[in-house]
C-alpha positions in Angstrom: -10.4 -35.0 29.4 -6.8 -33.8 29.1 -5.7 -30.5 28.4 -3.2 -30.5 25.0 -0.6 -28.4 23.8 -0.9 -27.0 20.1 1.4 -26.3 17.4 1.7 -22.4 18.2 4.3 -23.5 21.4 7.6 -21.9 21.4 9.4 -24.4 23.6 10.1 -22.1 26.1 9.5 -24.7 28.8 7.4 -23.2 31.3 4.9 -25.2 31.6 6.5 -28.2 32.3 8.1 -27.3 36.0 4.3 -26.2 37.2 2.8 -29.4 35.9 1.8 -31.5 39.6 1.0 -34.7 37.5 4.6 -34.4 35.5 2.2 -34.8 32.7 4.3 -32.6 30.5 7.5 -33.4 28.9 9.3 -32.2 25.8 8.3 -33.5 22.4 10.3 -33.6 18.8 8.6 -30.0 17.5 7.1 -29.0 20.9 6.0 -29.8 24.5 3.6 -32.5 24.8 0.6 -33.7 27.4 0.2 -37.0 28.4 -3.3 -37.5 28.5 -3.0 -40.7 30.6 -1.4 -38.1 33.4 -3.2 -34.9 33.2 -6.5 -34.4 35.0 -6.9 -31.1 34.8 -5.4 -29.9 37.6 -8.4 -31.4 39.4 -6.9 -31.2 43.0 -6.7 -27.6 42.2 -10.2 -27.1 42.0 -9.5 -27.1 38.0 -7.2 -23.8 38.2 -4.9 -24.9 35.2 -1.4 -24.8 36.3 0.1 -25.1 32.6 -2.2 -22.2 31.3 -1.3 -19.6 33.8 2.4 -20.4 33.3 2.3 -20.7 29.1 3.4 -17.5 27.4 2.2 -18.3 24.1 -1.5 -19.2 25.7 -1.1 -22.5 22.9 -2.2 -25.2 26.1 -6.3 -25.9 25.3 -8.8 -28.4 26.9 -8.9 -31.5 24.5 
């Protein structure tokens, strides 16, 4: 599984620095997740680094 970003993001670009995998980069409307990168923050014991850091709370597991 991959965690995705939703349509509520405000582009504020937070989440993209705290990504470890670089899974995150900016899309057309909104930041995106590539699903082929992200694990889940799996060597972090599964402690999401893009949640804690979004503002807007709009990053969900797929």
């Amino acid at each position: 599984m991959a965690n995705r970003i939703t349509d509520e993001c405000i582009n504020c670009g937070a989440c993209e620095p705290d990504c470890p995998n670089q899974a995150i980069t900016e899309g057309d409307d909104f930041y995106e997740i590539d699903a082929a990168k992200c694990d889940e923050c799996a060597a972090k014991g599964g402690e999401h680094s893009c949640k804690a850091a979004c503002p807007a709370d709009c990053i969900v597991q797929a």
